[in-house]
C-alpha positions in Angstrom: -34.2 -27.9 -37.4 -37.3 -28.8 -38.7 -40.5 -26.7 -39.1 -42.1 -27.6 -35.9 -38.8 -26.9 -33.9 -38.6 -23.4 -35.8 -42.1 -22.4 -35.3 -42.2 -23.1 -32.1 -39.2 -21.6 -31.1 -40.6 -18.1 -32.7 -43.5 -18.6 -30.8 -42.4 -19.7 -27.6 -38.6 -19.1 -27.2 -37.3 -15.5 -25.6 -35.8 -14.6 -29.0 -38.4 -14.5 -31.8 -35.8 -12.3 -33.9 -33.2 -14.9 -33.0 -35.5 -17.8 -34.2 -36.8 -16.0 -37.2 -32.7 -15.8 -38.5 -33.0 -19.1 -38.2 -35.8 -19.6 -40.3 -33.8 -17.3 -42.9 -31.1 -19.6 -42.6 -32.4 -22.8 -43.2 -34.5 -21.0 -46.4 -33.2 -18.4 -47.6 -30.7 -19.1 -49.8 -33.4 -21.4 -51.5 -35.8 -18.2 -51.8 -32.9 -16.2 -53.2 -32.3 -18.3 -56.0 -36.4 -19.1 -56.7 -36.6 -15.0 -56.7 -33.4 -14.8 -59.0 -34.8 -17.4 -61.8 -37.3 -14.8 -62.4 -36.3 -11.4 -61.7 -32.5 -12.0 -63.2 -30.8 -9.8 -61.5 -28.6 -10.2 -58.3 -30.1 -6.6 -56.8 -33.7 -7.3 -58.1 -33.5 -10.6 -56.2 -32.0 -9.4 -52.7 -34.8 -6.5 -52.9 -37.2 -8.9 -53.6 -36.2 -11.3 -50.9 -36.0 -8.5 -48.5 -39.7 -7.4 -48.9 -40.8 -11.6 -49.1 -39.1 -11.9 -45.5 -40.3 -8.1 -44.0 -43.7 -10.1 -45.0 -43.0 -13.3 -43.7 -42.0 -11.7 -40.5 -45.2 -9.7 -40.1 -47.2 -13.2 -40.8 -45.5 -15.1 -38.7 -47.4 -14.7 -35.9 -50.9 -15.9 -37.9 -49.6 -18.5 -39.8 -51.6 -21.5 -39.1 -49.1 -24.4 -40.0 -52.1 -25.7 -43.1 -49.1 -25.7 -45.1 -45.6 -26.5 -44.7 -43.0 -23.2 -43.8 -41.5 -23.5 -46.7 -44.9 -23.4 -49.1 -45.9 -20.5 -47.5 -42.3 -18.7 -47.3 -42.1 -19.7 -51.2 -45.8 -18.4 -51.7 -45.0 -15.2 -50.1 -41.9 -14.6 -52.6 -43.5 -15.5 -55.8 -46.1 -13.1 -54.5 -43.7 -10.8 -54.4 -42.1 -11.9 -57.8 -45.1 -11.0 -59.5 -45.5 -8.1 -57.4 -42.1 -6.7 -59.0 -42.9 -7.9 -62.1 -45.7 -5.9 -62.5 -44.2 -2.8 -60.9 -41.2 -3.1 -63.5 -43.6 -3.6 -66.3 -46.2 -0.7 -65.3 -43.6 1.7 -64.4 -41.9 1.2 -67.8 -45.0 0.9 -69.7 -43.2 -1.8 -71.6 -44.7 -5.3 -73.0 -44.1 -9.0 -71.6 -41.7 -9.5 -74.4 -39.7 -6.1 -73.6 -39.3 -7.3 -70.5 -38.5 -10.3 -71.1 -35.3 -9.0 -73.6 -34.2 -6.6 -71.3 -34.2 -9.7 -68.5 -31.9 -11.7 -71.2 -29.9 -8.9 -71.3 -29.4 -8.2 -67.8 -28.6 -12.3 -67.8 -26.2 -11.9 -70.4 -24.2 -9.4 -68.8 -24.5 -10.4 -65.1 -21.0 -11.2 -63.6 -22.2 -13.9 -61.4 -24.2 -15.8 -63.8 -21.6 -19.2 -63.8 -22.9 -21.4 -66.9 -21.6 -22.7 -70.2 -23.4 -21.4 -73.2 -26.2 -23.8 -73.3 -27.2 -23.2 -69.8 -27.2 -19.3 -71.0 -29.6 -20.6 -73.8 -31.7 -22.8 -71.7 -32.3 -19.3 -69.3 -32.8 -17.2 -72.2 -35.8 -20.0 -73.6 -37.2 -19.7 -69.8 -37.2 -15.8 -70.7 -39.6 -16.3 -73.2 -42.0 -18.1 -71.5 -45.2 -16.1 -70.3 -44.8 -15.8 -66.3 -47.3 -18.4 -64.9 -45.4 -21.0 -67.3 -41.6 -19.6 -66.5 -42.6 -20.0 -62.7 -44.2 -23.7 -63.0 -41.2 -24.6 -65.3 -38.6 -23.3 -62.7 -40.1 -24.4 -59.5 -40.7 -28.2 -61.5 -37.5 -28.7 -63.4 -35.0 -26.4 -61.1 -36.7 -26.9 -57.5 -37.7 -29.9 -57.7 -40.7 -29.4 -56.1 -44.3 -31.7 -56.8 -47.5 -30.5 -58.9 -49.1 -30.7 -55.0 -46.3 -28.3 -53.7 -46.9 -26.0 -56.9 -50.3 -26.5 -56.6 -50.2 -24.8 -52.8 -47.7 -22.2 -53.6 -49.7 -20.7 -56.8 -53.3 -21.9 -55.3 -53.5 -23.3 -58.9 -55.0 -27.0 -59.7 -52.4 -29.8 -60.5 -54.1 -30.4 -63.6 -53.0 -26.5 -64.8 -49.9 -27.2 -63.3 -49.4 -29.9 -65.4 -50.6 -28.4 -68.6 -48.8 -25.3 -67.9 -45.5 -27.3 -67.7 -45.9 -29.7 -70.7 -46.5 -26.4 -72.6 -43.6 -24.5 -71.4 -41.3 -27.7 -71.8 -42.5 -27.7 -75.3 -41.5 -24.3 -75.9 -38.3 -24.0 -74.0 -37.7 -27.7 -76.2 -38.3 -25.6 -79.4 -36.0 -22.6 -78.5 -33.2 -25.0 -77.8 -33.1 -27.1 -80.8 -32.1 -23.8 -82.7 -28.4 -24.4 -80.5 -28.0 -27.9 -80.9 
């Protein structure tokens, strides 16, 4: 189904929880794994998730279609990304760069993390990016997703977005060639 179908089942069909599972279906999994390229952790990311759609169900209601469903599903989570973030760091009293070991940590020793050593390397260099650059980089080289998309999302100029991701490519080019 397409957005239009799923919007206007929520807003017009008998079961808006029905069609809102169906939202979560089709994007979900996609929200997980933007969530879990920046918190790390498997339990982080299905908190996280949880309080992105709790929001998203709320909004639903008031969201005015300016953007696609998925723009504003993915702006909601890496609100809530940063949102976590910031908790994590505040409530730890710990620096960017603490956090950012103790995230490399968690990677290394995560069960479900399924990559060679080079893709361990390549997450540990997104690690040490600062947060606006580690979420351009990801949503750009991971997602896929356009400058205009990212643009949206972070309600940043492409311009930024641009410079943000030449700069984080840079460094997370650096960190590598210390592995090859």
């Amino acid at each position: 189904m397409g957005d239009a179908e799923l919007l206007k089942l929520f807003r017009e069909g008998d079961d808006p929880q029905k069609a809102f599972e169906a939202i979560v279906r089709e994007y979900g999994e996609r929200l997980y794994w933007h969530i879990r390229k920046m918190v790390i952790s498997h339990e982080d990311a299905n908190d996280v998730l949880q309080n992105c759609l709790v929001k998203a169900w709320r909004g639903l209601p008031s969201f005015r279609e300016e953007s696609k469903l998925f723009t504003w599903l993915y702006r909601i989570a890496t609100n809530e990304v940063i949102t976590f973030l910031k908790k994590r760091r505040t409530s730890l009293f710990q620096s960017l760069s603490d956090i950012s070991r103790q995230l490399s940590n968690t990677l290394e020793a995560d069960p479900l993390f399924q990559g060679d050593a080079i893709q361990l390397q390549l997450q540990k260099a997104i690690l040490t990016l600062p947060n606006r650059q580690r979420q351009v980089f990801n949503m750009r080289y991971f997602d896929e997703l356009s400058y205009e998309e990212i643009s949206q999302i972070l309600g940043t100029s492409v311009g930024a977005l641009k410079a943000s991701y030449h700069h984080a490519a840079g460094k997370v080019e650096e960190y590598m060639k210390q592995f090859v």
